[in-house]
C-alpha positions, 0 to 999 in steps of 0.5 A, spaced: 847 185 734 845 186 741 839 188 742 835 190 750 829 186 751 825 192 752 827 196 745 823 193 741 817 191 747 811 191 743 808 197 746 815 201 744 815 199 737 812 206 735 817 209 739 822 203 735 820 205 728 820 213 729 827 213 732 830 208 727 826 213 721 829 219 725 837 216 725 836 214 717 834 220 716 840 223 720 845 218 717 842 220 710 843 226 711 850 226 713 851 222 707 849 227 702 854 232 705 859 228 705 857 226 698 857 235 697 863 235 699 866 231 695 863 234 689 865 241 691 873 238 692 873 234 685 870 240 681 876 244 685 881 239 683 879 239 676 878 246 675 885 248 678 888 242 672 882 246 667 886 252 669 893 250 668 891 246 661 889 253 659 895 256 661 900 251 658 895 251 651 896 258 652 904 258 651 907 263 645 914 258 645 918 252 649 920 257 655 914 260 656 912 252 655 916 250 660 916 254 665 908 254 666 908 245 665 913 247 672 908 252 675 902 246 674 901 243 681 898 237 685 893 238 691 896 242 696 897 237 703 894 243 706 887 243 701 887 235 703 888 236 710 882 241 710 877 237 706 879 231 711 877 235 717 871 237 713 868 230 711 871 228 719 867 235 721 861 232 719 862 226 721 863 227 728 856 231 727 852 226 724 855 221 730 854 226 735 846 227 732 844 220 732 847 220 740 842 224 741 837 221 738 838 214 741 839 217 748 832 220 748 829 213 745 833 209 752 831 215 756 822 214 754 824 207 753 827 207 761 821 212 762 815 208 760 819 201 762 819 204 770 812 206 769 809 200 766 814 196 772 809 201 777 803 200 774 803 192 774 806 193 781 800 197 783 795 191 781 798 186 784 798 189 790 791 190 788 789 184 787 792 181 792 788 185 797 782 183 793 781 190 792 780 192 798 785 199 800 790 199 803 788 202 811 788 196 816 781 194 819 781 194 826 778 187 830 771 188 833 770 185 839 
């Protein structure tokens, strides 16, 4: 993996630290709704199956039998549909959060790296100057 020299300088390894821990948090956090949404889905799936077992156990005779072991369906392609736009929902969401955090981090980091570039360029002027301001001194004759 690529990594710029600057992300993880050692004066931003605070800032390294906390946006690693922020994007953890956001993808566990992702994984834990896609992890109950699968749960939802499941309990669903098997309670329409509860439901049609009930119904078949229920039947006085082998028409009654046979024509509720016909009414029993699988998962509709529409339930399937909305539960893959569900789990790709969340997705986008997580991926969407976890942009915005690592800009935010490239963004302090391009601050502090631009500010840092200014101060360094401040001391050498400095120090080449021997300390001395930046105003010229005129000759006395």
């Amino acid at each position: 993996m690529y990594y710029h020299p600057y992300m993880f300088h050692w004066a931003n390894g605070e800032r390294a630290l906390a946006t690693c821990q922020a994007c953890v948090g956001l993808w566990l956090d992702g994984v834990a709704r896609q992890q109950q949404a699968h749960a939802e889905a499941m309990s669903a799936f098997y309670s329409r199956h509860l439901d049609a077992l009930r119904d078949l156990s229920e039947a006085s005779d082998t028409a009654q039998f046979a024509a509720r072991l016909l009414a029993c369906t699988g998962p509709k392609p529409f339930d399937m549909a909305e539960f893959a736009t569900r789990l790709g929902g969340i997705a986008a969401e997580t991926h969407r959060k976890l942009g915005e955090v690592v800009r935010s981090h490239a963004d302090d980091v391009t601050t502090s790296w631009v500010e840092g570039r200014a101060r360094a360029g401040e001391e050498r002027r400095k120090l080449a100057s021997g300390g001395r301001s930046g105003e010229r001194r005129q000759m006395v004759a």
